[in-house]
Backbone atoms as SQL, in Angstrom:
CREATE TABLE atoms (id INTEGER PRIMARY KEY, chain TEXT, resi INTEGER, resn TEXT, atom TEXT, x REAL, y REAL, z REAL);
INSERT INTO atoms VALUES
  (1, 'A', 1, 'UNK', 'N', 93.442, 152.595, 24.219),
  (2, 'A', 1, 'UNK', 'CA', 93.494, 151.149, 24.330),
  (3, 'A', 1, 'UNK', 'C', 92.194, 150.584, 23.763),
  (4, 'A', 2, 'UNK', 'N', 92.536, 149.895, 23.063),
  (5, 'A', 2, 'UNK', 'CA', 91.355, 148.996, 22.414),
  (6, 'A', 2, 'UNK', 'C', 90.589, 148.187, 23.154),
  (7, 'A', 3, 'UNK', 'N', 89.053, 147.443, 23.078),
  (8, 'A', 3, 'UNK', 'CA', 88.259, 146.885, 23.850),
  (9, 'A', 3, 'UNK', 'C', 88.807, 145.615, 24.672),
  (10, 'A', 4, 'UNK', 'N', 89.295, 145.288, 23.328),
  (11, 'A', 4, 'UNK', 'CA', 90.052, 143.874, 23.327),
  (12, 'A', 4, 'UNK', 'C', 91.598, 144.325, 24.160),
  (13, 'A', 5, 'UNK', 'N', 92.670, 144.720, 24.314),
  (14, 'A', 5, 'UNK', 'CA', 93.410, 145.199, 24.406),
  (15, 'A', 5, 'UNK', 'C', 92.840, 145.143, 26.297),
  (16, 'A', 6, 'UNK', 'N', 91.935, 145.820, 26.485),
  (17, 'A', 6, 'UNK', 'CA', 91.313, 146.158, 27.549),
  (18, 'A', 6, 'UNK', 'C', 91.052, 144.679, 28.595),
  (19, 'A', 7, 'UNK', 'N', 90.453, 143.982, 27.588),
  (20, 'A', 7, 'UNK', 'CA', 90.131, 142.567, 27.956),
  (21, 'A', 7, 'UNK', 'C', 90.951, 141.840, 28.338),
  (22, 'A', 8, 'UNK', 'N', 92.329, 141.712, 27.792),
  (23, 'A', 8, 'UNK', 'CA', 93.307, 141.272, 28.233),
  (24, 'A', 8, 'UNK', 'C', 94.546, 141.488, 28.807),
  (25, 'A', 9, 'UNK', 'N', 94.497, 142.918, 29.220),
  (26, 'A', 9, 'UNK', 'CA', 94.416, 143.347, 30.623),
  (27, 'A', 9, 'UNK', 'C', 93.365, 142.702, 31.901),
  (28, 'A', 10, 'UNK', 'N', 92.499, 143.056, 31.825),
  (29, 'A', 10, 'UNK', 'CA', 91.567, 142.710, 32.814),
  (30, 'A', 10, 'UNK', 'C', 91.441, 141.202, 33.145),
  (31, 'A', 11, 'UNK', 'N', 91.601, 140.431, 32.105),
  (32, 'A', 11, 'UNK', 'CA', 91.624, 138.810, 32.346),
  (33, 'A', 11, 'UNK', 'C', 93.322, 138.383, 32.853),
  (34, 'A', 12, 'UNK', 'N', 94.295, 139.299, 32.423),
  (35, 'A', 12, 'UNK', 'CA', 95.794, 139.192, 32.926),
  (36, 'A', 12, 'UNK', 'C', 95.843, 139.104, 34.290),
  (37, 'A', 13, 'UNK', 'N', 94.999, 140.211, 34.649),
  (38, 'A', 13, 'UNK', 'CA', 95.325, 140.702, 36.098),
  (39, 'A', 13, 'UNK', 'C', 94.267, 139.592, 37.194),
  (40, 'A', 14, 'UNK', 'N', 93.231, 139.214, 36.547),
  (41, 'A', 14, 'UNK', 'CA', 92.294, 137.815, 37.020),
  (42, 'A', 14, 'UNK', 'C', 93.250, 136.263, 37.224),
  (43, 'A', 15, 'UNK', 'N', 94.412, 136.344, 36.341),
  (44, 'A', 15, 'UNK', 'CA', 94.472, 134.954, 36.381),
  (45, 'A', 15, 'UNK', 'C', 96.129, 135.429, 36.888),
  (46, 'A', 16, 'UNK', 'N', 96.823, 136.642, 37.385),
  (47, 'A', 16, 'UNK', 'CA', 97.777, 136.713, 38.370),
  (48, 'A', 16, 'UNK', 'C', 99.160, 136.479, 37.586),
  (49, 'A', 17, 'UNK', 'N', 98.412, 137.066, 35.807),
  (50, 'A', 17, 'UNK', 'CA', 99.681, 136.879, 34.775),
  (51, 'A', 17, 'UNK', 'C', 100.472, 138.721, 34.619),
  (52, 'A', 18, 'UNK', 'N', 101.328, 139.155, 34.966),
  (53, 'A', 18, 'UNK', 'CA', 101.347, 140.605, 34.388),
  (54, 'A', 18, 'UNK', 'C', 101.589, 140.702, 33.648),
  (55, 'A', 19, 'UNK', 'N', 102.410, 140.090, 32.743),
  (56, 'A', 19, 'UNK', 'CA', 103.366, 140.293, 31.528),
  (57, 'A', 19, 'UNK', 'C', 102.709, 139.705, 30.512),
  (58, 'A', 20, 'UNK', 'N', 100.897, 139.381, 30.696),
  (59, 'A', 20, 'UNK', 'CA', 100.775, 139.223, 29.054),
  (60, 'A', 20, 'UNK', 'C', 99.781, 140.509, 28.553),
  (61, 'A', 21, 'UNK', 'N', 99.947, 141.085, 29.359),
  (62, 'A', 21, 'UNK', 'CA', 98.929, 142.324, 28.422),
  (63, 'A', 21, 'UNK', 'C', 100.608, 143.177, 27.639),
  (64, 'A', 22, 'UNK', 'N', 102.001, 143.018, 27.940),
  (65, 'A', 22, 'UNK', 'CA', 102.456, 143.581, 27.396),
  (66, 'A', 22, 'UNK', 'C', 103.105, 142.439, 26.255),
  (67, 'A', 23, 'UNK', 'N', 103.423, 141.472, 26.636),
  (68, 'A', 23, 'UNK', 'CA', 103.793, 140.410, 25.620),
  (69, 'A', 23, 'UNK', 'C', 103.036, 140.149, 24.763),
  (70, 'A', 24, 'UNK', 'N', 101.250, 140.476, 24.627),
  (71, 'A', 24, 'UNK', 'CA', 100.292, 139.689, 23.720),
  (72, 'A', 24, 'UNK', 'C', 100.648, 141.406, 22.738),
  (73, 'A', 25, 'UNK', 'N', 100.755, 142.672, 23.114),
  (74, 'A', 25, 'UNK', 'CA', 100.784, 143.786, 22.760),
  (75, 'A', 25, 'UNK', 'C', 102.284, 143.560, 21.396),
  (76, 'A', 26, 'UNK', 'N', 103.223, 143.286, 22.340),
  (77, 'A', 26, 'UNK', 'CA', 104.579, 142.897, 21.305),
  (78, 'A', 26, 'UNK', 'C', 104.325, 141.753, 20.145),
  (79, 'A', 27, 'UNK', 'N', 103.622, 140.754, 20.564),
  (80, 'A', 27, 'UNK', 'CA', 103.748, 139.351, 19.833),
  (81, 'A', 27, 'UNK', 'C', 102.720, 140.034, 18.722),
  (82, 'A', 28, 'UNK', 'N', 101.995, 140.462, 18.988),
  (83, 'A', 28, 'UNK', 'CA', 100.582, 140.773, 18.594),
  (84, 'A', 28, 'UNK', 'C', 101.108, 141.266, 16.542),
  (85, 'A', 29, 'UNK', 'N', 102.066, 142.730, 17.216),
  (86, 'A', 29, 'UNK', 'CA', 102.592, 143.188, 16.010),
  (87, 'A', 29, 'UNK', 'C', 103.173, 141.895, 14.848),
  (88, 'A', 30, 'UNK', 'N', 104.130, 141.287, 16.261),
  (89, 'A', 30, 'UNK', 'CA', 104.910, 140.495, 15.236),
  (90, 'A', 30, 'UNK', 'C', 104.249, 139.380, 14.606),
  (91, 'A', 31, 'UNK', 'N', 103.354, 138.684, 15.714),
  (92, 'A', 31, 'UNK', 'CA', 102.045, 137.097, 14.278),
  (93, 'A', 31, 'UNK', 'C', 101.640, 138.123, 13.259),
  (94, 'A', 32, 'UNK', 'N', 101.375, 139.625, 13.325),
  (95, 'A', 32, 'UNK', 'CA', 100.614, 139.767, 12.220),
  (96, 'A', 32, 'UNK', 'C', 101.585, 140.226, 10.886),
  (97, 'A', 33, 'UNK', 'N', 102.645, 140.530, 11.196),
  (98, 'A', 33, 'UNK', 'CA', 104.062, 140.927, 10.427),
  (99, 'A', 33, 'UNK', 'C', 104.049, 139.705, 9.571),
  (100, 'A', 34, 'UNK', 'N', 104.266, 138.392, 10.355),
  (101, 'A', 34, 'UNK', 'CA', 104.920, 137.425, 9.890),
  (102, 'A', 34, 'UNK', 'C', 103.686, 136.106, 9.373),
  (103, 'A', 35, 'UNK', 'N', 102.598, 136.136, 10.168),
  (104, 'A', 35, 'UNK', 'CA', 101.361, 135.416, 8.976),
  (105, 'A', 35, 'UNK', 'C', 101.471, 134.469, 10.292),
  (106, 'A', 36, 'UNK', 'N', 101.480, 134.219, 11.817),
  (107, 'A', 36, 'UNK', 'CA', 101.105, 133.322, 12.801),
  (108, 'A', 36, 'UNK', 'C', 100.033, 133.123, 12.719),
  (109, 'A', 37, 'UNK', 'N', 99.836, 131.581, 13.146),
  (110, 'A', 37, 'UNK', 'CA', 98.480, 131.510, 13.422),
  (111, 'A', 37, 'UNK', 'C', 98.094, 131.385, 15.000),
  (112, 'A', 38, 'UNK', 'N', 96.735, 131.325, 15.034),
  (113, 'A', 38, 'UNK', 'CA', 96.716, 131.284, 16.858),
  (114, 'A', 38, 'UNK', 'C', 97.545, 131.154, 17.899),
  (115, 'A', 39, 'UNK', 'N', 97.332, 129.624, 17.497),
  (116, 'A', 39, 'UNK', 'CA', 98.092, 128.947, 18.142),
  (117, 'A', 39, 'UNK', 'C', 99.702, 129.148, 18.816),
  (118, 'A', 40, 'UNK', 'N', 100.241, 129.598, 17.313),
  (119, 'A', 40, 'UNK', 'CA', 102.126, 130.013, 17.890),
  (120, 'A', 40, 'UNK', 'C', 101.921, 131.379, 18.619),
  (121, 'A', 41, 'UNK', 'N', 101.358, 132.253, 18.163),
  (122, 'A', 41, 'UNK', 'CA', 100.858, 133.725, 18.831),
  (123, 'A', 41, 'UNK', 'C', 100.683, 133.256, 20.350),
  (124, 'A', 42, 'UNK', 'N', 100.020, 132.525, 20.863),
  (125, 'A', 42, 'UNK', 'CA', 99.529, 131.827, 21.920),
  (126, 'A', 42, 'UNK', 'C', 100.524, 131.425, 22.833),
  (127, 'A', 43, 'UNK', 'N', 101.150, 130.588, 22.135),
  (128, 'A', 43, 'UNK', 'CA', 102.475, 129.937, 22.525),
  (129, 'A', 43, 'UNK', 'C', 103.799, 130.772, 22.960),
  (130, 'A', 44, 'UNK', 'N', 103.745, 131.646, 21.937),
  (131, 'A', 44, 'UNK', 'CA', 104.702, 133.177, 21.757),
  (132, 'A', 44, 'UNK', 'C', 104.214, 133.926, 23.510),
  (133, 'A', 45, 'UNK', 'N', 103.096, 134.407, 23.735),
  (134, 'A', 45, 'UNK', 'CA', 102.976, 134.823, 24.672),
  (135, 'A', 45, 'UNK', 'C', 103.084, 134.123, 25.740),
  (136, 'A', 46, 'UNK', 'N', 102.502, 133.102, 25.927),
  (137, 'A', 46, 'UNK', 'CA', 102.469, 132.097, 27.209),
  (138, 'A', 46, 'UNK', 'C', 103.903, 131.838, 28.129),
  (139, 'A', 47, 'UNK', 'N', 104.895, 131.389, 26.556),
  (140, 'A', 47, 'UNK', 'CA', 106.095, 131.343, 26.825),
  (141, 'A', 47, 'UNK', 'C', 107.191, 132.412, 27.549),
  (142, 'A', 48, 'UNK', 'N', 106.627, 133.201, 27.238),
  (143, 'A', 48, 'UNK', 'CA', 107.038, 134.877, 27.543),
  (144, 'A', 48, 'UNK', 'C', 106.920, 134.921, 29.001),
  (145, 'A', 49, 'UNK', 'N', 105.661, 134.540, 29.459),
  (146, 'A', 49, 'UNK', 'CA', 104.875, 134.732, 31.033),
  (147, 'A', 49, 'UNK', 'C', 105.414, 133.542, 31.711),
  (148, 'A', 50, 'UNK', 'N', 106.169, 132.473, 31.071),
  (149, 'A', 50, 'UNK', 'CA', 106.993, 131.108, 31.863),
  (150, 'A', 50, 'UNK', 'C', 107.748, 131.533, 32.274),
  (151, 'A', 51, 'UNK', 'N', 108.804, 132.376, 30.736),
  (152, 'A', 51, 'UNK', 'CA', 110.180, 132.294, 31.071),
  (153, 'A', 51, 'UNK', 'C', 110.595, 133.501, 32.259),
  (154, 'A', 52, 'UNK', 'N', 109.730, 134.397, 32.180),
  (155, 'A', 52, 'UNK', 'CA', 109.508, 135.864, 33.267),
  (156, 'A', 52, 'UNK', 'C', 109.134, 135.034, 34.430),
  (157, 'A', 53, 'UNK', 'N', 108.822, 134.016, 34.710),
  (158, 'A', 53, 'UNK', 'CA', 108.451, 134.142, 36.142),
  (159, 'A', 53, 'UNK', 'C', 109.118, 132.763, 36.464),
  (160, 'A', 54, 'UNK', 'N', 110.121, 131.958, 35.744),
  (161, 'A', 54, 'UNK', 'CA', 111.131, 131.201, 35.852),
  (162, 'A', 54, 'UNK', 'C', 112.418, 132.355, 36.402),
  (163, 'A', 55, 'UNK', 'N', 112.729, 133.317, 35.736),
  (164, 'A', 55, 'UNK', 'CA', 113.306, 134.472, 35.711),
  (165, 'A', 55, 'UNK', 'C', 113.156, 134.858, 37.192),
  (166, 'A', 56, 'UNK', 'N', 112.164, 135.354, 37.561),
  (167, 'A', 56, 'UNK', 'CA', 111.867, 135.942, 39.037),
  (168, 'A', 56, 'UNK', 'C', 111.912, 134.224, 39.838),
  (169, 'A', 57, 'UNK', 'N', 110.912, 133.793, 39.898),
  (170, 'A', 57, 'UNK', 'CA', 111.120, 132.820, 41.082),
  (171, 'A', 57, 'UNK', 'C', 112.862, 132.432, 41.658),
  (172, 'A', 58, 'UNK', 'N', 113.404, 132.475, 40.451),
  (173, 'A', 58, 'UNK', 'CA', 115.163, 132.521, 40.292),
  (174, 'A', 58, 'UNK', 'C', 116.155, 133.349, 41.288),
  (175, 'A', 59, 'UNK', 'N', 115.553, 134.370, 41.175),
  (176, 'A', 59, 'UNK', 'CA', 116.089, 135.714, 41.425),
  (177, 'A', 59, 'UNK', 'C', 115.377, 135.691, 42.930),
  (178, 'A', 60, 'UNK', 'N', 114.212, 135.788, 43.130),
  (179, 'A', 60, 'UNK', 'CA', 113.407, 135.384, 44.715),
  (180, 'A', 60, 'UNK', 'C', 114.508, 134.199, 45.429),
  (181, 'A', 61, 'UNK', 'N', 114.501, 133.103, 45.107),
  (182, 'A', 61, 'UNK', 'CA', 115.323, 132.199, 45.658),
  (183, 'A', 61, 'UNK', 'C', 116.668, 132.562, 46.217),
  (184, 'A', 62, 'UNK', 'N', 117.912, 132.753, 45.042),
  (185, 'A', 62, 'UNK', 'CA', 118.923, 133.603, 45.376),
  (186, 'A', 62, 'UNK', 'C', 118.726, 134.944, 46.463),
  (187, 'A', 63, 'UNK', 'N', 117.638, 135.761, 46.226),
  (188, 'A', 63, 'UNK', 'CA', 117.554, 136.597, 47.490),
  (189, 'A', 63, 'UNK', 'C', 117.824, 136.079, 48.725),
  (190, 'A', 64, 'UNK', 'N', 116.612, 135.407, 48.766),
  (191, 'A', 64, 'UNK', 'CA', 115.714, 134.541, 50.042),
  (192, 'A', 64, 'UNK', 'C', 117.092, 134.177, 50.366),
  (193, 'A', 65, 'UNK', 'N', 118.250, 132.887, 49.913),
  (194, 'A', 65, 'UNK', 'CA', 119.595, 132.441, 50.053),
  (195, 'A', 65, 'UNK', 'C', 120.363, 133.388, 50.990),
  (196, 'A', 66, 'UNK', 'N', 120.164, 134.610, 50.295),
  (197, 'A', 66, 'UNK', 'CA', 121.321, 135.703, 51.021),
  (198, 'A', 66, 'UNK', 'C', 120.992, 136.086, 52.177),
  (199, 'A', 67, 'UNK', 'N', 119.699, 136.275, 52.379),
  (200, 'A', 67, 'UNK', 'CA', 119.291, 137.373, 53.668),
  (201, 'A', 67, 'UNK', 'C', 118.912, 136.239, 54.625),
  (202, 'A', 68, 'UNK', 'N', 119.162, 135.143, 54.531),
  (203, 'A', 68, 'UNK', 'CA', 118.234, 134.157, 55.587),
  (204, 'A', 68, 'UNK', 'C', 119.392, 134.008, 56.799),
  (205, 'A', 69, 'UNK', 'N', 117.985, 134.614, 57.414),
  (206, 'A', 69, 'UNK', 'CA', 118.424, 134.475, 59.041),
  (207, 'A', 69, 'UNK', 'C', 118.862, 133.123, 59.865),
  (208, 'A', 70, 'UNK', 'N', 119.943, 133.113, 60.227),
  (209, 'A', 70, 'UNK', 'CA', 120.656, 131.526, 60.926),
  (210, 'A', 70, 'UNK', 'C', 120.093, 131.877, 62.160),
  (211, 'A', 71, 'UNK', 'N', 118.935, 132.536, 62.596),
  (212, 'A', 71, 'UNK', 'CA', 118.929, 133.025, 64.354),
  (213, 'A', 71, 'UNK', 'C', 118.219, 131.530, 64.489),
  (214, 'A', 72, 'UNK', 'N', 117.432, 130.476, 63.530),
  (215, 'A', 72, 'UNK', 'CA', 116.528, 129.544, 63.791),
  (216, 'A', 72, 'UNK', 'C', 117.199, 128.150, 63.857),
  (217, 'A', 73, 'UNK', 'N', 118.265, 128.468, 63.574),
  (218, 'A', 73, 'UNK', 'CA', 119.374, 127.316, 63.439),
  (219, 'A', 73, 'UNK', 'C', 119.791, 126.903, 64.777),
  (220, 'A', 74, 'UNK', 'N', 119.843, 125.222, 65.075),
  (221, 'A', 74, 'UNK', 'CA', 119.512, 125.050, 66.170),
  (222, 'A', 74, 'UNK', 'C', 121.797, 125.077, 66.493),
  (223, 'A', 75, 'UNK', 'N', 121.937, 125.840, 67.806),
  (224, 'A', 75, 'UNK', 'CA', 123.049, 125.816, 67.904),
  (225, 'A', 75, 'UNK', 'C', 123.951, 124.321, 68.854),
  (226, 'A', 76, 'UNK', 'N', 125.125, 124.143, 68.338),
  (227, 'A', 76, 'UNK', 'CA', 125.773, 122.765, 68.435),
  (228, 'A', 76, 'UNK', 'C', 126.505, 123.407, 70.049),
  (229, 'A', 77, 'UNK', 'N', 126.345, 123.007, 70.992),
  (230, 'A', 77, 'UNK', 'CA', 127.496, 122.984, 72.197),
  (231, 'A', 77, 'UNK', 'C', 128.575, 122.545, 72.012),
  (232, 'A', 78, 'UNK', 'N', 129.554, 123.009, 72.320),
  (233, 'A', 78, 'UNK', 'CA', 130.690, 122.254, 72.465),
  (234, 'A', 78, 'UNK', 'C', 130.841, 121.839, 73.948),
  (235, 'A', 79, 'UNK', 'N', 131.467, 120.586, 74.335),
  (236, 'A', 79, 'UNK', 'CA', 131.356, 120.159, 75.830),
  (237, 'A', 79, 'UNK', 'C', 132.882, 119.636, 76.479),
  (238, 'A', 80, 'UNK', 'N', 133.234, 119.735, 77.116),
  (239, 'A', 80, 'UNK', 'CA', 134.478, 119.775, 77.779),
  (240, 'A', 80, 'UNK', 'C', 135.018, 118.565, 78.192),
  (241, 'A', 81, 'UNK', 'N', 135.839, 117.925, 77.390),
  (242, 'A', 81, 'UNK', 'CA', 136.509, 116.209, 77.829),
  (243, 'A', 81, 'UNK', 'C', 136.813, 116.159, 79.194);
């Protein structure tokens, strides 16, 4: 792993991103394939680390939905005419 490579790992894991030491790794090949400049490279990754954790928060929610306990739910009496 390269210095840099290294760096952004270490600043990934500081700012509570996981997926850009492997997204800046993928994008990385492709800005230089295709002639990106900063900026979209930038954008390319960032976007990557939105749509992944749009993705999960998604998927957390729907969990959370399924397993939630009704024990806190306040219960209705029924009462006798």
């Amino acid at each position: 792993m390269s210095a840099a490579a290294s760096e952004v790992a270490y600043l990934a894991r500081a700012l509570k991103m996981p997926r850009i030491p492997n997204a800046s790794r993928l994008f990385a090949e492709r800005a230089r394939a295709e002639g990106w400049d900063y900026e979209a490279f930038l954008a390319a990754v960032l976007s990557e680390e939105t749509n992944q954790r749009e993705v999960r928060g998604s998927d957390a929610r729907i969990k959370t939905a399924r397993e939630r306990d009704d024990a806190g739910r306040r219960r209705v009496r029924r009462t006798a005419d």
